[in-house]
N, C-alpha and C positions, 0 to 999 in steps of 0.2 A: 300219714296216719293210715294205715292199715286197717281193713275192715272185714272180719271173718262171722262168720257163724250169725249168731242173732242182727248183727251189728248191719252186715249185709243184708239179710231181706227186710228190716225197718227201715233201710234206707229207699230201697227198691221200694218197699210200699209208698216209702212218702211221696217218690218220683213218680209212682202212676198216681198216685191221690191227686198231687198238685196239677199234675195235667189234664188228667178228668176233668176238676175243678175250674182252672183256669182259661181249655184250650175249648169250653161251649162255643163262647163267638167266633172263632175259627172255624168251628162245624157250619155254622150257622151260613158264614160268608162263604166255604166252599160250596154247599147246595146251592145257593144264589146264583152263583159265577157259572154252576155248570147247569141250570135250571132251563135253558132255554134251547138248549144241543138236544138234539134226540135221543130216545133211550138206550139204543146202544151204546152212544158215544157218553152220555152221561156216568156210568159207569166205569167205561174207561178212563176219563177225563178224570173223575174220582179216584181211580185207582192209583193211576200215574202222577199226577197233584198229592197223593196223602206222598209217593215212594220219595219224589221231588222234597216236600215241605220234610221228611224225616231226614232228610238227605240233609238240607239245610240247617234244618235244628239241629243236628249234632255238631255240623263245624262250625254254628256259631258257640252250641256251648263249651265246645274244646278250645274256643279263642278263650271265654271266659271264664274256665276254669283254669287257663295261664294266667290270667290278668289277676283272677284271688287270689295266686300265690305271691304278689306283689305288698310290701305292706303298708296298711292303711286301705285297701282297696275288699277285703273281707270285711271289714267295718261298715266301710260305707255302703258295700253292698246289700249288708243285713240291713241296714238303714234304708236304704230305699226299698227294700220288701217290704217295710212295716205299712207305707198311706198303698200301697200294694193289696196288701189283706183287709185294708180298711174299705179300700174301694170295691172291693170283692161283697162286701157285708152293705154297701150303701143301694138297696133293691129302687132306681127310679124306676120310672112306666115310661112305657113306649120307648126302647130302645131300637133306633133305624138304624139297621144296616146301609149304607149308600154305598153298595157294588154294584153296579149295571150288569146283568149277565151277557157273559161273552158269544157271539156269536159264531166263533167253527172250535174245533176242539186244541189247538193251538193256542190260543186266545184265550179259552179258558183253564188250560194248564199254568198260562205264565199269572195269568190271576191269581190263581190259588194257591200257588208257589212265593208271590211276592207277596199277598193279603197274609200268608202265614206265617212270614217271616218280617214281616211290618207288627202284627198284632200277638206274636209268641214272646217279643221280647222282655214281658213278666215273667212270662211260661221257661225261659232260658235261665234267666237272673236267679230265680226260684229253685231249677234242676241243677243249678251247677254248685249254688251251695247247699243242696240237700243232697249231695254226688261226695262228698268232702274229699275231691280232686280225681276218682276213679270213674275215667271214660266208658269204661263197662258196662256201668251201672246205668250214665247215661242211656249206650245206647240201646242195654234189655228195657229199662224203661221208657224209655221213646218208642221201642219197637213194639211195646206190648200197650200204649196209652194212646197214640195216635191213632192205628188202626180203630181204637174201640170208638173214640169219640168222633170219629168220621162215620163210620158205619151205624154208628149207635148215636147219636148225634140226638134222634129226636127221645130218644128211651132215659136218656142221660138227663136231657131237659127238663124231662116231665117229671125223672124220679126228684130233681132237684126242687122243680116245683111242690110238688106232695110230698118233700120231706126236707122241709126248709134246713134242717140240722146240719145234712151233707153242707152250706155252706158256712156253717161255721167250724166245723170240723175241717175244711180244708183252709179257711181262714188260720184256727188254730194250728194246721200244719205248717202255713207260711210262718208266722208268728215264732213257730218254735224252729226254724230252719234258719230265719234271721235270727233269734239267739245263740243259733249254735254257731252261724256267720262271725259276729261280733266276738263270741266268749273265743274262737279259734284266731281271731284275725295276732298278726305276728308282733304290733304294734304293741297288744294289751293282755294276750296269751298266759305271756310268766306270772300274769295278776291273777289272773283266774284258775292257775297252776296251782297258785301257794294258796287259793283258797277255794278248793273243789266245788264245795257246798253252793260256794256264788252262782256257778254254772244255773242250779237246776231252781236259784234264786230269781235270776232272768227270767230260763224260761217261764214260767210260772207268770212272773210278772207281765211281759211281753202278749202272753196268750190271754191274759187275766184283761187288759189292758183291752186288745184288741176285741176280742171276744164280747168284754163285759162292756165296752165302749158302744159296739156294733148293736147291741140286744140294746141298749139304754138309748139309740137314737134313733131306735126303730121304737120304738114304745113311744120317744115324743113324737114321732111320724103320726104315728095312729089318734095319740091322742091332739095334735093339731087340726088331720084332716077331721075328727069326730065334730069337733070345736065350729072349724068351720061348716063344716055338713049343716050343721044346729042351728048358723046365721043367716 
């Protein structure tokens, strides 16, 4: 599938939204890791950790964008996006990070290289089928969403904080990336073929789902903790 003109930068958007979206606690664990090196080296250690972790995040999504052209494995994949976006919209308190910070700048490069490629593999799953098989895409959006959220890291957190929408909006972007996984995958294709409309029936449903799922189990949250507050 070919992808020109509008086709291509709504992809490229999706791929730096999802990363934006997904790749905070990654920000979060390379500040850790390099938190206790001096400031010189912190920077570099930063620098060379995002070049590393981008490095890595493309050859793994170049395995997985082989692996979705297998059939059955687009399917499934859209399928495990979904508790993906779900868990993305579940806000508990007090999320620890447990990275010890690395002690010379060696030590905290291989931190931050393996923490990001242990905890990107949502972030991978998510970019290779919102990529619909073009490496390119990948890598301008890697190239252009890693950098931000490393450097931007706390700008990123805070806008998410004070504008809780950015996380359903990138919820709803996983949601519509696994529909478009599933309505593609080679299995069920020819079905979705003969009837167009279903496509944009999914997505719909899927985001509607997620989305509307997300906002409804945050409202019993609230109205739980209120309940107990009360007792």
């Amino acid at each position: 599938m070919e992808l020109t003109g509008t086709d291509f930068l709504s992809s490229l958007l999706a791929i730096i939204l999802l990363d934006l979206v997904l790749a905070g606690d990654n920000a979060i664990v390379i500040a850790l890791a390099a938190r206790n090196l001096p400031k010189q080296l912190q920077k570099k250690a930063v620098f060379w950790g995002t070049f590393g972790a981008v490095a890595v995040r493309v050859a793994l999504t170049a395995v997985v964008v082989y692996l979705l052209k297998l059939p059955g494995l687009m399917l499934a994949g859209g399928l495990l996006l979904l508790p993906i976006a779900w868990k993305l919209l579940k806000t508990e308190d007090g999320n620890d990070h447990h990275i010890n910070p690395a002690g010379n700048f060696w030590a905290a490069l291989r931190t931050i290289i393996v923490a990001d490629a242990l905890m990107g593999l949502d972030n991978v799953l998510a970019i290779a089928g919102a990529s619909s098989g073009h490496m390119g895409l990948v890598i301008i959006g890697l190239a252009i969403s890693v950098p931000l959220v490393v450097w931007g890291s706390t700008l990123i957190l805070k806008l998410i904080e004070r504008f809780p929408i950015i996380i359903y909006i990138g919820a709803a972007a996983i949601a519509w990336t696994a529909a478009r996984m599933i309505a593609h995958d080679h299995l069920i294709s020819a079905w979705f073929d003969a009837r167009e409309w279903m496509k944009y029936v999914l997505d719909v449903l899927l985001v509607a789902l997620v989305c509307g799922g997300g906002w409804w189990m945050q409202k019993r949250r609230i109205v739980r903790a209120g309940v107990c507050g009360e007792e």
